[in-house]
ROTI-535539 format. One record per residue (C-alpha): residue number from 1; residue in three letters; x, y, z. Coordinates in steps of 0.02 Angstrom, whole numbers, plus 32768, in hexadecimal, padded with zeros to 4 digits. Layout:
// ROTI-535539
+-----+------+------+------+------+
|  nr | rest |    u |    v |    w |
+-----+------+------+------+------+
| NUM |  ala |    X |    Y |    Z |
...
+-----+------+------+------+------+
This chain:
// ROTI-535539
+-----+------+------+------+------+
|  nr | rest |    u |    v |    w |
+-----+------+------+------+------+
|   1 |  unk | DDBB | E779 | 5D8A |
|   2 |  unk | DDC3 | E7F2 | 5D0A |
|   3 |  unk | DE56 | E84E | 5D60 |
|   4 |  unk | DEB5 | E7A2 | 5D62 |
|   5 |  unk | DE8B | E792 | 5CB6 |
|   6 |  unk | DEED | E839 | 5C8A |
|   7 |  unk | DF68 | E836 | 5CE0 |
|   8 |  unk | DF9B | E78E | 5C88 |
|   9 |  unk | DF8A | E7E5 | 5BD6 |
|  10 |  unk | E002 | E880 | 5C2D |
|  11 |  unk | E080 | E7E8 | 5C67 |
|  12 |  unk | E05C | E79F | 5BAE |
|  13 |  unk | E090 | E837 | 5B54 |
|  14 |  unk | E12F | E854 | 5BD3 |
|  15 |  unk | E15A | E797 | 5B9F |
|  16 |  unk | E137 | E7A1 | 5AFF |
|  17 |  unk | E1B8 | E84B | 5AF8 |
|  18 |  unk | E239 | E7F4 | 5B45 |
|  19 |  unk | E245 | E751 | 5AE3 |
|  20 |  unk | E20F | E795 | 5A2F |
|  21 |  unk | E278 | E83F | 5A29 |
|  22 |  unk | E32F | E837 | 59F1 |
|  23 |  unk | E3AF | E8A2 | 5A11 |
|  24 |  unk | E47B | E8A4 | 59E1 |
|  25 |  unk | E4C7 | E8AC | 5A90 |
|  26 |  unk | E4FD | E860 | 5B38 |
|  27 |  unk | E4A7 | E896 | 5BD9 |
|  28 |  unk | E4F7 | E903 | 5C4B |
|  29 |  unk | E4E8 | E91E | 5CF4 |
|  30 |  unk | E433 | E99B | 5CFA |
|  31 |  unk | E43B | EA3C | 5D31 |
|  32 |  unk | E3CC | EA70 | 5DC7 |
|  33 |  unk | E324 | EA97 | 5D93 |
|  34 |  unk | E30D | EB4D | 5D60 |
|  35 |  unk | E28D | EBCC | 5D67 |
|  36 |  unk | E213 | EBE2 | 5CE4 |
|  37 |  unk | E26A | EC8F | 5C77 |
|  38 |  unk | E1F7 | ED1D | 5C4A |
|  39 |  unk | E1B3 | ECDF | 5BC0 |
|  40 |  unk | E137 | EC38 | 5BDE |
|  41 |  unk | E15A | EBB7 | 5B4B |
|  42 |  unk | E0FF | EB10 | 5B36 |
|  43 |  unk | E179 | EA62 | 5B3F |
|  44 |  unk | E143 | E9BA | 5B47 |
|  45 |  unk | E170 | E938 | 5BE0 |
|  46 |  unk | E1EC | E8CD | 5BB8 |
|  47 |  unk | E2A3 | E8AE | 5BB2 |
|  48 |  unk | E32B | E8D9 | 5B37 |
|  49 |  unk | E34D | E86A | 5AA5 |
|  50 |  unk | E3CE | E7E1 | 5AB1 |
|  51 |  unk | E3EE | E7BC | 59F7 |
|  52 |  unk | E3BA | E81E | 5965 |
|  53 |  unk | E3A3 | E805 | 5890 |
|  54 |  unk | E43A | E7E6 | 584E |
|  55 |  unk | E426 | E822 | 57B4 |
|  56 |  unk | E470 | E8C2 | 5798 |
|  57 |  unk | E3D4 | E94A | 5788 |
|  58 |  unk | E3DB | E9E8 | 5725 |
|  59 |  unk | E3D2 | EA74 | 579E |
|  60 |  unk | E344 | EAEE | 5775 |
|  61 |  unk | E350 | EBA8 | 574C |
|  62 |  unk | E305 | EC27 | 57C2 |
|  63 |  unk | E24F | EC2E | 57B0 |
|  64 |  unk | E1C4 | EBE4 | 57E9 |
|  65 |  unk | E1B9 | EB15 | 57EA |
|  66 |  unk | E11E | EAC2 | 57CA |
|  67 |  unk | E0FB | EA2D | 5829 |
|  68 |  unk | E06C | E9F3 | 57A7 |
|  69 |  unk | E025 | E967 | 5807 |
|  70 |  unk | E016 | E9BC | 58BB |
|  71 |  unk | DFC3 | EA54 | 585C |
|  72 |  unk | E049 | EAC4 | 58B5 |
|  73 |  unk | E0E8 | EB3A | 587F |
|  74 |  unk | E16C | EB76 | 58D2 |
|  75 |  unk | E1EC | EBFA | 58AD |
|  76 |  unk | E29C | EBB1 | 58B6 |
|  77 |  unk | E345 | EC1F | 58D3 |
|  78 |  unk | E3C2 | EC1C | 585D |
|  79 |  unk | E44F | EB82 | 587B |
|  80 |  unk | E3D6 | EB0E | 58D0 |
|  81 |  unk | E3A1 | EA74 | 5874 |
|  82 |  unk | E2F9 | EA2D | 5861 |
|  83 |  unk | E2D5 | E976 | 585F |
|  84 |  unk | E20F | E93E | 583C |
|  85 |  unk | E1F8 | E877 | 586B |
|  86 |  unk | E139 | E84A | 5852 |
|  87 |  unk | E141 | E78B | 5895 |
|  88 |  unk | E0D4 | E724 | 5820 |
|  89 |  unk | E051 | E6A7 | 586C |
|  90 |  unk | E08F | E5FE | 5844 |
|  91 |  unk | DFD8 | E59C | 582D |
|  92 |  unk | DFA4 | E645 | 57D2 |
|  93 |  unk | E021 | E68F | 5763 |
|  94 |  unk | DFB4 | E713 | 573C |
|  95 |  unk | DF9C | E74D | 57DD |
|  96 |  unk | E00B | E793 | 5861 |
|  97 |  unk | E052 | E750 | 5919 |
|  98 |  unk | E09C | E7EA | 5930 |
|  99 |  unk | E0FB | E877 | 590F |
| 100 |  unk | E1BB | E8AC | 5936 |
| 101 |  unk | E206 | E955 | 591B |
| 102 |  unk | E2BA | E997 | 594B |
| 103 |  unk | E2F1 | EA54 | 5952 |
| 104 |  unk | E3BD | EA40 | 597A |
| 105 |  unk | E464 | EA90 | 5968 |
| 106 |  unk | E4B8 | EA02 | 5917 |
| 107 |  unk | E491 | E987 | 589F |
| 108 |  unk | E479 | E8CE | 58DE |
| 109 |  unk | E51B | E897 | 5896 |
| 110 |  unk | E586 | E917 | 58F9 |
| 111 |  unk | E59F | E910 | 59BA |
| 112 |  unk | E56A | E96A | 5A5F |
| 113 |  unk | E594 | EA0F | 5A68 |
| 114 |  unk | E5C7 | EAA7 | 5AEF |
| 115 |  unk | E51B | EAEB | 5AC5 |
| 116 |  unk | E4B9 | EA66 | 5A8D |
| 117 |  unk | E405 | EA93 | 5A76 |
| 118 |  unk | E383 | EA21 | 5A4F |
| 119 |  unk | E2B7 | EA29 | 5A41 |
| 120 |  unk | E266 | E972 | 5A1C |
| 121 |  unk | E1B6 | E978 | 5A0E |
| 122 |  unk | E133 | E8EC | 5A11 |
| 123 |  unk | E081 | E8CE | 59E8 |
| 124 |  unk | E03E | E82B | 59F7 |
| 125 |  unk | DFA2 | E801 | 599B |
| 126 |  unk | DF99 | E740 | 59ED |
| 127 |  unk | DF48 | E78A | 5A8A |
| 128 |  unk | DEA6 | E7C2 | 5AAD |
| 129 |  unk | DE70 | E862 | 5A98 |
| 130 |  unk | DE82 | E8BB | 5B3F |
| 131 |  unk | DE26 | E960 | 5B97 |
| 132 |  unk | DE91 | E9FA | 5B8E |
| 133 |  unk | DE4B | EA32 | 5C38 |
| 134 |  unk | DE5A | E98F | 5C90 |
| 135 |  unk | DF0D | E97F | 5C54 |
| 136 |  unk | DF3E | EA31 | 5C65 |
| 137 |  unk | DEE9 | EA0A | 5D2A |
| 138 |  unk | DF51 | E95D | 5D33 |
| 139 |  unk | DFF5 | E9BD | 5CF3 |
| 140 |  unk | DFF4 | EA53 | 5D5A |
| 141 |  unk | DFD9 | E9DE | 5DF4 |
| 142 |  unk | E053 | E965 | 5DC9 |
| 143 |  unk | E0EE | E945 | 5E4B |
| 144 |  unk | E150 | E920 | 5DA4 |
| 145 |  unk | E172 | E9B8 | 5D86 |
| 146 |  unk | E1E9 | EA37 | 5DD8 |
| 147 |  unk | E16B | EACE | 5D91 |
| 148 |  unk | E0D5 | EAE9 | 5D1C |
| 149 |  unk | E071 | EB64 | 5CE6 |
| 150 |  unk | DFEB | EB99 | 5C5D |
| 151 |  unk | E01F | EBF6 | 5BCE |
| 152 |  unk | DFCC | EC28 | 5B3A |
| 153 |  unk | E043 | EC46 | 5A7B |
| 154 |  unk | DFCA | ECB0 | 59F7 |
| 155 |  unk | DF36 | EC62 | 5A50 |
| 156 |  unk | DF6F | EBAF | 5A6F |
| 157 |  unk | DF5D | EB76 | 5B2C |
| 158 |  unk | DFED | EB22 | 5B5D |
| 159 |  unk | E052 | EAF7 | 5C0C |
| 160 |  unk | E10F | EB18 | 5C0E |
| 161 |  unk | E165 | EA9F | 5C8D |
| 162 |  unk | E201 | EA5F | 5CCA |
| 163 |  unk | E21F | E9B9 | 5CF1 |
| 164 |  unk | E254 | E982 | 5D9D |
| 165 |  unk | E2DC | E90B | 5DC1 |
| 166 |  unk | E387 | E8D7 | 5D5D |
| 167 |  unk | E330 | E8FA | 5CC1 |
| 168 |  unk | E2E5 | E995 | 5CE1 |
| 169 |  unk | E2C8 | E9B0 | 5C2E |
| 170 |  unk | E258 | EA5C | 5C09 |
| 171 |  unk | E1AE | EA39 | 5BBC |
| 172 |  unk | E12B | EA82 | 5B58 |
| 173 |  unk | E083 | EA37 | 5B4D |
| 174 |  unk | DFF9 | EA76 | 5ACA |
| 175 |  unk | DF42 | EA32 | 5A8B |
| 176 |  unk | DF35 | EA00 | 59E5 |
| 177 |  unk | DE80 | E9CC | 59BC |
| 178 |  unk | DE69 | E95B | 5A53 |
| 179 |  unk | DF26 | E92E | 5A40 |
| 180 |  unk | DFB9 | E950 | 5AB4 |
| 181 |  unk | E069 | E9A6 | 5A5F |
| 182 |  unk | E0ED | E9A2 | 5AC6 |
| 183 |  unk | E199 | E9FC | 5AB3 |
| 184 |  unk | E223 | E9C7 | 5B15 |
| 185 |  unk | E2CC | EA47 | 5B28 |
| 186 |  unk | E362 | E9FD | 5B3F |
| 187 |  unk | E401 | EA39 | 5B8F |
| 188 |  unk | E39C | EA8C | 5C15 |
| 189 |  unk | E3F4 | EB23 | 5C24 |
| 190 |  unk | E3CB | EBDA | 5C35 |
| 191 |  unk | E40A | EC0A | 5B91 |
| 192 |  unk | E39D | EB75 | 5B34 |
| 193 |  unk | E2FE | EBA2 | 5B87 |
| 194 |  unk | E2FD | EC4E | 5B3C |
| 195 |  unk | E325 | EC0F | 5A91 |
| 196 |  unk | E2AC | EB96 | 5AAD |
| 197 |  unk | E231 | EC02 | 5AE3 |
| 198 |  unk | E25F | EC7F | 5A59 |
| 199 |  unk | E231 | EBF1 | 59D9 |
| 200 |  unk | E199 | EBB6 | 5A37 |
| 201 |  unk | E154 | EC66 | 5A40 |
| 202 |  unk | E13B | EC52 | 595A |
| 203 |  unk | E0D7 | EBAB | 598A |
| 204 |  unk | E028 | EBC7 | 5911 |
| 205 |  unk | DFAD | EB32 | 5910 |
| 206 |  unk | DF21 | EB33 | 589A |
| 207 |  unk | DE84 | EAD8 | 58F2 |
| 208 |  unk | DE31 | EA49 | 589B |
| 209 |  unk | DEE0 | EA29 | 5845 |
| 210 |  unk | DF27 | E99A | 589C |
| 211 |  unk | DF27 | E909 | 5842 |
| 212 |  unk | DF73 | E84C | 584F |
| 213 |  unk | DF83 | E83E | 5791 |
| 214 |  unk | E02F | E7F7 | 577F |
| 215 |  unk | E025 | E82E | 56B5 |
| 216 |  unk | E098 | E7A9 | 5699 |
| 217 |  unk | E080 | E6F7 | 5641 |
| 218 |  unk | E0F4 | E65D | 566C |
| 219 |  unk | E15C | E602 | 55DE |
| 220 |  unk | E16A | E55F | 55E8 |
| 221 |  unk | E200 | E523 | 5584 |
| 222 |  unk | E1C3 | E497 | 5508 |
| 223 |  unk | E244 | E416 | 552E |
| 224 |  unk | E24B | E43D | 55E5 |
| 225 |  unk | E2EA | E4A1 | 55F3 |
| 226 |  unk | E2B2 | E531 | 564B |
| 227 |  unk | E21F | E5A0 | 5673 |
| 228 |  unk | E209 | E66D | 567E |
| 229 |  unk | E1A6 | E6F2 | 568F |
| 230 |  unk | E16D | E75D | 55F0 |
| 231 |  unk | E0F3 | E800 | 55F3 |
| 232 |  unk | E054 | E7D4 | 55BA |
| 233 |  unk | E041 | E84A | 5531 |
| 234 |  unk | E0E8 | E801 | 54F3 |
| 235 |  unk | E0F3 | E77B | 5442 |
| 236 |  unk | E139 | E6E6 | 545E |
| 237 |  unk | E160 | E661 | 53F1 |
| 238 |  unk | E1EF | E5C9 | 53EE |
| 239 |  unk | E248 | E59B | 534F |
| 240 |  unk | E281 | E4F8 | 52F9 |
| 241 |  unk | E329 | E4D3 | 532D |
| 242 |  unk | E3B0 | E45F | 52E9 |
| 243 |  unk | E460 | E433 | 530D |
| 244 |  unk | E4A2 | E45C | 53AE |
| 245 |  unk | E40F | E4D8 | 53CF |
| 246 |  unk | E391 | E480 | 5432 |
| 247 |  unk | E303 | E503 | 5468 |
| 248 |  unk | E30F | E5D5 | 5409 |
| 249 |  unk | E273 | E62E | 5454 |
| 250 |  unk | E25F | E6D0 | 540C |
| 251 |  unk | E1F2 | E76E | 545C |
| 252 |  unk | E1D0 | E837 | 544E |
| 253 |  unk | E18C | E8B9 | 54A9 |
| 254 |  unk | E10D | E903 | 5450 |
| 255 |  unk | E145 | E999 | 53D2 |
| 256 |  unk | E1F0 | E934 | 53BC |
| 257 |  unk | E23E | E97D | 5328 |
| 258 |  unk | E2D9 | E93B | 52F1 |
| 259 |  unk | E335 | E97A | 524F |
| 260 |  unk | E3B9 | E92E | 51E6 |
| 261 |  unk | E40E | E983 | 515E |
| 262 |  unk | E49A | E953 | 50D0 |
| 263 |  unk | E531 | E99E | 50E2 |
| 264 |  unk | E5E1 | E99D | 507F |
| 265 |  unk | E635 | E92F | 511C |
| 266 |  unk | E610 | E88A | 514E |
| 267 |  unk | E58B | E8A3 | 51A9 |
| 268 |  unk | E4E1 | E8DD | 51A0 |
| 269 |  unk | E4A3 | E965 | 5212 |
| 270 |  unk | E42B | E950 | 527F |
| 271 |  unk | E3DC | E9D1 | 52F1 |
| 272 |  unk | E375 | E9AB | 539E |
| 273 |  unk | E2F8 | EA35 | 5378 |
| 274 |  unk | E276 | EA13 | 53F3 |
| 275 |  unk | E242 | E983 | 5478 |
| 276 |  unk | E2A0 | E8E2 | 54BC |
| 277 |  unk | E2A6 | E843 | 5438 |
| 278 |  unk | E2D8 | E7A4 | 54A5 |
| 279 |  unk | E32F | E6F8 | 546D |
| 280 |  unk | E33E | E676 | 54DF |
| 281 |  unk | E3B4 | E5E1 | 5486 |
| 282 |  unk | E3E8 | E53B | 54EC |
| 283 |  unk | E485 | E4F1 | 5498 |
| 284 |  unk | E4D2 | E455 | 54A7 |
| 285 |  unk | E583 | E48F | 54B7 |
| 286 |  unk | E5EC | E4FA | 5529 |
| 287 |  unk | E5CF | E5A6 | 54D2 |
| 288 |  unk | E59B | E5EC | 5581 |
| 289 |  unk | E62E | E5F5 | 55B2 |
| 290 |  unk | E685 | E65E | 5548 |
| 291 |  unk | E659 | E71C | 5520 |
| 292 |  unk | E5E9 | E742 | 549E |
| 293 |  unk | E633 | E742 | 53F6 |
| 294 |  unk | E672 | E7ED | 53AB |
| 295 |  unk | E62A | E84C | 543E |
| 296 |  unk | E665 | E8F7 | 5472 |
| 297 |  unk | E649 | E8CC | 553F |
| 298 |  unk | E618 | E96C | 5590 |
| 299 |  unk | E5F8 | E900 | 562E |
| 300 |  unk | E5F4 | E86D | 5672 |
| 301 |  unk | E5B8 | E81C | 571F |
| 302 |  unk | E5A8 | E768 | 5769 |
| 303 |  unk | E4F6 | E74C | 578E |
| 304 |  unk | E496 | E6BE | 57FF |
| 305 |  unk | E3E5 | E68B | 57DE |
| 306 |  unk | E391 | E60D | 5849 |
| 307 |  unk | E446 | E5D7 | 5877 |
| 308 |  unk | E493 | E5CC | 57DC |
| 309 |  unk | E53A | E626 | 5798 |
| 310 |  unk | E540 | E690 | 56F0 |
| 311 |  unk | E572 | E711 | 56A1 |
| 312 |  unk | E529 | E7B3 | 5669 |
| 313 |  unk | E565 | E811 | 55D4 |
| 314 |  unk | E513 | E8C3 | 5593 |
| 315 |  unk | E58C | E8DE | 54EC |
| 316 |  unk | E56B | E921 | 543B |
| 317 |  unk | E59A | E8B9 | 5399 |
| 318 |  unk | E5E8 | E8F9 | 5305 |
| 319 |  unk | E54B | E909 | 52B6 |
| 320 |  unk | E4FE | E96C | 5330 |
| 321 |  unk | E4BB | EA1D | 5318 |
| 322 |  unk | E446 | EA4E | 538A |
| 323 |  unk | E424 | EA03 | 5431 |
| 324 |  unk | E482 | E95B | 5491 |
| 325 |  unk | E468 | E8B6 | 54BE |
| 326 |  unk | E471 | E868 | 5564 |
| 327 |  unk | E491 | E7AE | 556C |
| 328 |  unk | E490 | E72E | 5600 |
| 329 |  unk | E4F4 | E687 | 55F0 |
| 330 |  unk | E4D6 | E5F4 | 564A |
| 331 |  unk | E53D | E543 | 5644 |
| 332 |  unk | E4C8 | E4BC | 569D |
| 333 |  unk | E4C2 | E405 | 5689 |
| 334 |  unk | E536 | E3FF | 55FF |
| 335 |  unk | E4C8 | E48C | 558D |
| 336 |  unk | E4CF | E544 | 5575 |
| 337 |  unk | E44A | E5A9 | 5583 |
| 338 |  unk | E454 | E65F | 5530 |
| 339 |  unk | E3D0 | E6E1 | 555C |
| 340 |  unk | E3E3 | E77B | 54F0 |
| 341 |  unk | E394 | E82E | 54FB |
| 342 |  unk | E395 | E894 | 5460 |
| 343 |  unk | E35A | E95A | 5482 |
| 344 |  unk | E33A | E9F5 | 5467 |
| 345 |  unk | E3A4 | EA7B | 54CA |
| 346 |  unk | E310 | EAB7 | 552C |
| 347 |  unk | E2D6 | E9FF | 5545 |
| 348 |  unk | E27B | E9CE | 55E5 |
| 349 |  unk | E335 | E99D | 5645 |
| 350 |  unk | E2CE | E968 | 56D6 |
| 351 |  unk | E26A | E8E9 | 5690 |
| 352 |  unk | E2F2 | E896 | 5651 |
| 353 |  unk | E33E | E881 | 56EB |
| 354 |  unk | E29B | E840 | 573A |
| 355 |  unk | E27D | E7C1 | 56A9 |
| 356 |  unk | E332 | E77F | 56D0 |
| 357 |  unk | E310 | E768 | 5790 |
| 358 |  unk | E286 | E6EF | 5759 |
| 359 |  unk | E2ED | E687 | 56CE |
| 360 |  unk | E2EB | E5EA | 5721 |
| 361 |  unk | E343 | E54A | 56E0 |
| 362 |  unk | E316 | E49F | 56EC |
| 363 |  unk | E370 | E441 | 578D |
+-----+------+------+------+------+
């Protein structure tokens, strides 16, 4: 029985891969399965992504990524972009269902590519706790995959596999204090298994780390118009509102530090010295349409969030000195909804994009 019971949590996790992880391509035809190279790496079971964040993330600088909640880092080569999706527990908004992370060649807005290189990881903190050895046994034994063997990365145990079949995605599995990571490698070609491998090789996991705090706390919009995630440590506070402006929540990081200083023009300057400062307004008029007013665009994207169309703007104002703002525009229901980021140069770009995946609007 308790073999039967494993191998359910091993079909869990492969399931769990396939349907949570998002990726920014169409399938191809697989390759046949290869060997494992030289160097063992860790991947989890599951398939590639089929659709991926579509906001634009900021692609990180060479160094090592911390993966806070997972208690893991990773160092990532230069060019590839790094997209962290903790998945918030719905009855529990302080806890977490699971958690996402993407290590890619191209952002999610642009297309498949000649060399398209993804790694998706998953770690899913809904199932039971599970035996390394039984699992590692269960695994190794398994006629799902087309090879897999132990490997250890700076004393982690791990299994690096390939799957078998049409999707014969390469996979890493690891133990995470009673929990299984899994990180899936997509194309699966020679070339992306020694990158992948060459990536997987940095993997550092400190024990009694791993954690399902989702550090976040959910916003529920007064008047119903939309809900969203915040950090925790974050103030948050909504403003009286008058006219055409219906709802103006206002919220910073903590250390904001914003300063505005006279000048000789018309226009006060104001420097983003330090954190994020957030305004979320809902208008009753069409002003999500247009561009933002007096902006200096440095770039602009169509977005979709929980299958709705706008538009996001990063852009400078007149008055700015130091730092930018990025603003998403949406038009639903007849009313415009405005979320603006206000930050520092060095602000965290990635946590912006995160808190914009999770901006949901009213139906």
């Amino acid at each position: 029985m308790k073999n039967k019971i494993v191998n359910s949590i091993a079909i869990l996790i492969l399931a769990g891969l396939v349907l949570a992880a998002c990726g920014p391509r169409l399938d191809q035809t697989a390759e046949p399965a290869l060997p494992p190279t030289e160097t063992a790496v860790p991947l989890p079971p599951s398939e590639e992504p089929t659709s991926e964040p579509t906001a634009e993330p900021a692609a990180e600088t060479a160094g090592r990524t911390t993966f806070q909640q997972l208690g893991i880092s990773l160092q990532v080569p230069e060019g590839l972009v790094v997209i962290k999706d903790p998945i918030v527990n719905l009855d529990d908004p302080s806890r977490l269902e699971s958690y996402l992370f993407y290590i890619q060649n191209n952002g999610p807005t642009g297309g498949p590519t000649e060399d398209y290189f993804q790694m998706y990881g998953l770690l899913q903190f809904s199932i039971p706790a599970t035996d390394w050895e039984t699992y590692k046994n269960d695994v190794l034994n398994s006629d799902m995959y087309a090879y897999a063997q132990e490997i250890e990365v700076n004393g982690l145990p791990g299994i690096d596999s390939q799957l078998g079949g049409q999707r014969n995605r390469f996979v890493y599995h690891f133990p995470l204090d009673g929990r299984i990571l899994t990180i899936a490698v997509s194309d699966p070609t020679e070339a992306n298994k020694v990158l992948a491998d060459e990536i997987i090789s940095t993997l550092e996991f400190t024990p009694g780390s791993l954690t399902d705090a989702s550090l976040v706390q959910l916003i529920n919009e007064p008047n119903g118009y939309y809900q969203m995630y915040l950090p925790a440590d974050w103030e948050v506070s909504f403003n009286p509102t008058a006219g055409v402006r219906l709802s103006d929540l206002q919220a910073t990081s903590p250390g904001a530090e914003i300063v505005v200083e006279d000048s000789d023009g018309p226009h006060s300057l104001i420097s983003y010295k330090s954190g994020i400062s957030l305004n979320v307004a809902v208008l009753e008029d069409d002003s999500a349409l247009r561009e933002p007013n007096m902006a200096q665009v440095l770039n602009q994207a169509q977005i979709m969030i929980a299958g709705i169309a706008g538009n996001d703007y990063v852009f400078t104002e007149p008055s700015t000195v130091e730092g930018q703002i990025r603003e998403v525009r949406y038009f639903h229901n007849g009313l415009s909804f405005l979320a603006r980021f206000s930050y520092a140069q060095d602000a965290d770009q990635e946590q912006i994009d995160w808190l914009i995946r999770n901006f949901q609007l009213a139906p």
